[in-house]
Every structure is written in C-alpha cells, then in structure tokens.
SELUM-949358 format. One line per field, with one value per residue: x, z, y of N, C-alpha, C in turn; residue in three letters; residue number from 0. Coordinates in steps of 0.1 Angstrom, whole numbers, plus 5000, padded with zeros to 4 digits. Each point is the difference from the previous one (the first is absolute). Layout:
N
nu X_...
nw Z_...
nv Y_...
cau X_...
caw Z_...
cav Y_...
cu X_...
cw Z_...
cv Y_...
residu ALA_...
num NUM_...
REM end
This chain:
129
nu 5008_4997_5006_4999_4995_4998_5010_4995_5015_4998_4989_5001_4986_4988_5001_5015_5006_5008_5002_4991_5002_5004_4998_5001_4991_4995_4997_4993_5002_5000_5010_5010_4999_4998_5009_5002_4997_5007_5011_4997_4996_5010_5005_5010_5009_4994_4999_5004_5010_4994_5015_4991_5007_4991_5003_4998_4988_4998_5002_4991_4995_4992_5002_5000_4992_5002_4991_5012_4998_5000_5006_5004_5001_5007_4990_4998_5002_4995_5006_4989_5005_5005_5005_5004_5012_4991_5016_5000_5012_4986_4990_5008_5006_4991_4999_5014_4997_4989_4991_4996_4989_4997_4991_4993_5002_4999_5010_5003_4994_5011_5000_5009_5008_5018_5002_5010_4995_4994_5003_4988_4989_4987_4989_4994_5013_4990_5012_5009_5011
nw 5000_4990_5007_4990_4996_4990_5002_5003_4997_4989_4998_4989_5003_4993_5014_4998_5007_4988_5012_5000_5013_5001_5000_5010_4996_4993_4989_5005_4991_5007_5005_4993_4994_5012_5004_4988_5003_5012_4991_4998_5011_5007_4985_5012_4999_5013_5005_5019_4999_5008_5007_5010_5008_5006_5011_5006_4995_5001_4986_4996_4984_4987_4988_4993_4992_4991_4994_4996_4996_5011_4995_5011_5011_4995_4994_5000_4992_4999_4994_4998_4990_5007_5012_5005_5004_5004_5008_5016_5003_5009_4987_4996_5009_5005_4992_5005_4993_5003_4994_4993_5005_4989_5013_4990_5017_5004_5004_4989_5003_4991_5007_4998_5010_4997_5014_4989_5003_5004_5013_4997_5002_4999_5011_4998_5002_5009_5010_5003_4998
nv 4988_5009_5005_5008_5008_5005_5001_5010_5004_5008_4989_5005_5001_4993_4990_4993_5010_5002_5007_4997_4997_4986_4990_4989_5004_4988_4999_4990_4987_4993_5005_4998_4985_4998_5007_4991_4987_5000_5002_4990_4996_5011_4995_4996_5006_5005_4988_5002_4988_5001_5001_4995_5003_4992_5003_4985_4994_4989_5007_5012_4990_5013_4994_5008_4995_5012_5003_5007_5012_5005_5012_4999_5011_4992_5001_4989_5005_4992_4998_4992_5002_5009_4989_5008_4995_5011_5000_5005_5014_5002_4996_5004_4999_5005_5008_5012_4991_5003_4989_5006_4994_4998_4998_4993_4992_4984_4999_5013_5010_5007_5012_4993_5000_4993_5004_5001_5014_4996_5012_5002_4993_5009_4993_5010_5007_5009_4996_5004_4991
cau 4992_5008_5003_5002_4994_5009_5007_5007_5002_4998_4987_4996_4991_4997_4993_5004_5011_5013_5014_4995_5010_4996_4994_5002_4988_4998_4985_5000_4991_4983_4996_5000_4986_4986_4999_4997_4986_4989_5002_4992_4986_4996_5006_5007_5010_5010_5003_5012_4997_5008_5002_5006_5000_4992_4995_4986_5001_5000_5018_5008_5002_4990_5002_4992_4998_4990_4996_4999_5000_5012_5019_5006_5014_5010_4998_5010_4990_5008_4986_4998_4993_4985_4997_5006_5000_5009_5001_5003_5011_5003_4998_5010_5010_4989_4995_5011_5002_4988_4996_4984_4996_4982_4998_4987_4997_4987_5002_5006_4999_5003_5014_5011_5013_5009_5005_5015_5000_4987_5005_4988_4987_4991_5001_4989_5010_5003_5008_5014_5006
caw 5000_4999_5012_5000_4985_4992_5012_4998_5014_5004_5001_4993_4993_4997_5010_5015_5001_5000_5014_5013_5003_4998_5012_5001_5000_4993_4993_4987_4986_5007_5010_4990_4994_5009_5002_4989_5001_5008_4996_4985_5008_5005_4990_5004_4993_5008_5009_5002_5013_5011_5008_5013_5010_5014_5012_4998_5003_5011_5002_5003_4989_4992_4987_4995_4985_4997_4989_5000_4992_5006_5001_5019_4999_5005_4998_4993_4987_4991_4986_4992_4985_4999_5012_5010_5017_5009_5014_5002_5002_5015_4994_4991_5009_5006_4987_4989_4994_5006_4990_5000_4986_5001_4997_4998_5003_5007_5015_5005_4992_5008_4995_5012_4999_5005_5008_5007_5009_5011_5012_5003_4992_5009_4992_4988_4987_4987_5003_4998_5014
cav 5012_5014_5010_5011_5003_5010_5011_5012_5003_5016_5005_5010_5000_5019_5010_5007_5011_4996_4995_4991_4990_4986_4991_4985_4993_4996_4998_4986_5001_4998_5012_5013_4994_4996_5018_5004_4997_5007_5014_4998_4994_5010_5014_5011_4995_5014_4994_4993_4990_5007_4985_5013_4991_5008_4993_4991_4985_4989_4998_5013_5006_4990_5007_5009_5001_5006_5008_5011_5008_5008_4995_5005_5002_4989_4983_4991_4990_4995_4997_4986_4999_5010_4997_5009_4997_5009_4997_5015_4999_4997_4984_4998_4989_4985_4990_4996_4983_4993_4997_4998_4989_4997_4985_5000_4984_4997_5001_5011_5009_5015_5002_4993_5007_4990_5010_4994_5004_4992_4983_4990_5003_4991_4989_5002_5003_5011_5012_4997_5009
cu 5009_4996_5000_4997_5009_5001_5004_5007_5002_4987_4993_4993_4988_4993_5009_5015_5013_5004_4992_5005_4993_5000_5006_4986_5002_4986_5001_4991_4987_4992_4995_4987_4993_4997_4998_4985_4987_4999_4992_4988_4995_4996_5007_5016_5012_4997_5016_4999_5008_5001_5010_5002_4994_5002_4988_5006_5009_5019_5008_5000_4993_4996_4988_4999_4989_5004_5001_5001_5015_5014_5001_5017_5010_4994_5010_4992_5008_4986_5006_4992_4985_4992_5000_4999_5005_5000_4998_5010_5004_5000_5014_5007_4994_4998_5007_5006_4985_4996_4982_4996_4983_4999_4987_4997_4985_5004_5003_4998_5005_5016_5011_5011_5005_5011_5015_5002_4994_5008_4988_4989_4991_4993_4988_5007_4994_5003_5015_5010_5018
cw 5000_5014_4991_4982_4995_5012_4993_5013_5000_5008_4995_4989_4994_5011_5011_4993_5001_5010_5008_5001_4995_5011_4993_5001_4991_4994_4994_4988_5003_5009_4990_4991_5006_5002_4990_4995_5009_4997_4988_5002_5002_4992_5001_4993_5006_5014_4995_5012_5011_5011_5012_5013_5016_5010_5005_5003_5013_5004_4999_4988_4993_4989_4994_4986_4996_4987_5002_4991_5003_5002_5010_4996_5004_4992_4988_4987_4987_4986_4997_4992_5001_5012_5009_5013_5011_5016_5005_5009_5013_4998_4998_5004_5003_4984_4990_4990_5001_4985_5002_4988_5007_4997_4997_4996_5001_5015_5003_4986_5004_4997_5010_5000_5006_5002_5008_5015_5008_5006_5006_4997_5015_4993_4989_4989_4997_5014_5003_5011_4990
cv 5012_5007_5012_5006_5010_5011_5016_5005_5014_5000_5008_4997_5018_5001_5002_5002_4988_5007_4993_4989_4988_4992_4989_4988_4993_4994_4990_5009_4997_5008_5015_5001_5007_5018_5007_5002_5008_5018_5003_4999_5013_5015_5008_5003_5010_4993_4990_4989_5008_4985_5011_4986_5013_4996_5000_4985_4995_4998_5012_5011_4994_5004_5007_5002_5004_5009_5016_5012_5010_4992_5010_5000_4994_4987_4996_4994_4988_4990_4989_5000_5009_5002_5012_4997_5005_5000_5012_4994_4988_4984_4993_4992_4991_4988_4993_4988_4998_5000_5000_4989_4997_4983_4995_4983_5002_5002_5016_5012_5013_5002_4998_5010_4996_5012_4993_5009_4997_4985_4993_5005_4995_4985_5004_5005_5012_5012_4995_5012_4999
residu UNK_UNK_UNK_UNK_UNK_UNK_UNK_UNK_UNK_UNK_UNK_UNK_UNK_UNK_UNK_UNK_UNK_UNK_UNK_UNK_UNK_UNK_UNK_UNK_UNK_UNK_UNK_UNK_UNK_UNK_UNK_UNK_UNK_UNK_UNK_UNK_UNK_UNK_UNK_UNK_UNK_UNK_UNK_UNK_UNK_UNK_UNK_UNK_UNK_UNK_UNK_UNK_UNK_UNK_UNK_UNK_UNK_UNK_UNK_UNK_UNK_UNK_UNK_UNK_UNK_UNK_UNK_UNK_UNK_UNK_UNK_UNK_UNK_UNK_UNK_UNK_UNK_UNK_UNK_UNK_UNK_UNK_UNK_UNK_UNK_UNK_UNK_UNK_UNK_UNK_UNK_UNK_UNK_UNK_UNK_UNK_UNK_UNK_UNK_UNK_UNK_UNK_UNK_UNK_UNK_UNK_UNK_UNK_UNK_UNK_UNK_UNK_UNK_UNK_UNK_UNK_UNK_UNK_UNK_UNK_UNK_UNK_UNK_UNK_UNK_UNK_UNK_UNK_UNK
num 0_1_2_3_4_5_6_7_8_9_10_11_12_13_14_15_16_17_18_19_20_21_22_23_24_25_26_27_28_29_30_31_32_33_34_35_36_37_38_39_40_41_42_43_44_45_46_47_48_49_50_51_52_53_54_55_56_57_58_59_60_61_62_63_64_65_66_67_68_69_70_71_72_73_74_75_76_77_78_79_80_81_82_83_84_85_86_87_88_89_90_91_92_93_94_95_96_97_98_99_100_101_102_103_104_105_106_107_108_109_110_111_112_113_114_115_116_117_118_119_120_121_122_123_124_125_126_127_128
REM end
C-alpha cells in the first residue's frame, strides 16, 4: 500500500502562498480518494483537510479532522494531488511522520492516522499520549 501521493514540497498551489511552511503529514491515495470525494459531495473546492492535535481524551491528546476554508498564521500546508493538508504551528511536532489513510472494511470505516510520535493510545484508540 502506497503511504504517500504526488507530493509538492513548495506546497504551492492557486490557493495557498509559496512561503508557507510544509508539514510532515502524510496522505495515502486512498485517503486523498476519499477527501476528494467528500469535496465533491459537498461542491465545495476552497476547502482544506485540516489535522490539529487537542487536549482531551482518556490519554491526554486527540486528533482533529476537519474541513476548512481559512489558512491561520503559522500553519503548515502541503498538497497531494489537489488535496490540501494543513497543520497549525502548535500541531506540528506532535504529527511529524504521522501518516493519514482511510479505511472502508466491514469491521472499520473512517480515517486512521498511524502516529510514529505517540508512546501510547487509550484502549478505544482515538486519544494518544
């Protein structure tokens, strides 16, 4: 399974500003598929994946994915094939190598993130320390 799709590493696309920094996130092809799709669902084509890390959950931290329109000062953006996936500054370390990918089983539907930074997980998996 590909971990990662056509990579721009200026990040520079026609909606966000060549100096902004880039991130270490990574986007499967399926993940990218799938954001693609629900962007398509929605008509929208000036939304971005935003992936933030909060404190919350059972172990201290807990990921945040969502659909956004606004680029914030410090965020980190980087593009997959038209994708746009943007961290804000404070996200950044916490996510660093973390790979996002969408899984669509009979046992699991949704978007996963495999987080090399995370020394444990609760046992429901969706907070992290």
């Amino acid at each position: 399974m590909s971990t990662t799709t056509n990579e721009n590493s200026n990040a520079a696309t026609g909606t966000a500003s060549e100096d902004l920094a880039t991130h270490e996130v990574k986007l499967t092809d399926v993940a990218a598929g799938k954001v693609r799709s629900l962007l398509e669902q929605e008509g929208r084509t000036d939304l971005r994946l935003r992936v933030a890390v909060q404190p919350g959950g059972c172990s201290g931290l807990i990921y945040q994915l969502y659909f956004d329109e606004r680029l914030l000062d410090g965020d980190a953006v980087r593009d997959y094939d038209g994708v746009e996936v943007v961290v804000d500054k404070m996200s950044v370390p916490y996510l660093s190598g973390a790979s996002i990918d969408f899984e669509d089983t009979i046992s699991k539907q949704g978007f996963t993130i495999d987080n090399p930074n995370a020394g444990g997980s609760c046992a429901c998996g969706d907070s992290f320390h």
